[in-house]
N, C-alpha and C positions, 0 to 999 in steps of 0.2 A: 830375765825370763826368756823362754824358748820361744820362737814365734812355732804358730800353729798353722800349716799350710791346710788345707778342705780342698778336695778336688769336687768339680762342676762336673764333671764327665768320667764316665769309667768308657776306657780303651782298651778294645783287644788287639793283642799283636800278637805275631808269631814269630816277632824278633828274641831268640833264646837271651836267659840270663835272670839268677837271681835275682838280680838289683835292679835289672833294668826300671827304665821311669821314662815318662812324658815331658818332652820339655818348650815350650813356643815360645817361637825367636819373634823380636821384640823391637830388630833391628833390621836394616837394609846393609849391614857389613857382611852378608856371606850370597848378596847376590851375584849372581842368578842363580846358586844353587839351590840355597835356603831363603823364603823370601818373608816378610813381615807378617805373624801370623800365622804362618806354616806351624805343625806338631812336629818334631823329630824326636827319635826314641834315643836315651842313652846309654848305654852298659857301662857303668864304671868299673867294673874289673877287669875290661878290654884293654890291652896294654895299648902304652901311647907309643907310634910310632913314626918316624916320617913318614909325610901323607896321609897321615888319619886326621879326621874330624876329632875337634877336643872341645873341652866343659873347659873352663878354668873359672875359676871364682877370686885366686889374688895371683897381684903380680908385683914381685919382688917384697912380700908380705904386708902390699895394700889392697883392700879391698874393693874388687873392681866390679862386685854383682856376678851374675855369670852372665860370659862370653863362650859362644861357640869361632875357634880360629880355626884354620889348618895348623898340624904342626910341618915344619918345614926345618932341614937343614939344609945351611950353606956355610961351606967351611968347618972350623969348629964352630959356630955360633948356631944355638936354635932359635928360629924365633916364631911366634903366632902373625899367621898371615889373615890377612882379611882379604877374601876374593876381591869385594867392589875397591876399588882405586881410592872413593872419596875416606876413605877411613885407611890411618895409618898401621904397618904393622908393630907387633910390640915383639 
């Protein structure tokens, strides 16, 4: 069965995009940008590119909840960076 999210709060933004949505970070891995508790808005049909802020919900087809990383490239390798140092990247 589907879980049923309910939203507490209607936000307005003026960040464009069908899809966009509300999301509160949950974590201390993207400080000091984004910090525990914070709202950040997402577009999912904003293409991922180096340097952008991303959602991911699995990695390597496990599921890891969603995480907000940067995407980063180095080399041929991409990988999800986590600003704060205490949290490794993936």
């Amino acid at each position: 069965m589907a879980e049923t999210t309910v939203a507490e709060t209607l936000l307005e933004t003026d960040v464009p995009g069908a899809r966009v949505f509300a999301l509160q970070i949950e974590d201390d891995s993207m400080r000091p940008l984004f910090s525990k508790g914070e709202i950040i808005f997402i577009d999912p049909d904003s293409p991922a590119e180096p340097g952008h802020y991303v959602l991911v919900e699995s990695i390597q087809g496990r599921s890891t909840g969603a995480l907000v990383r940067q995407l980063k490239k180095i080399g041929r390798r991409t990988i999800l960076h986590s600003l704060n140092r205490r949290h490794e990247d993936l």
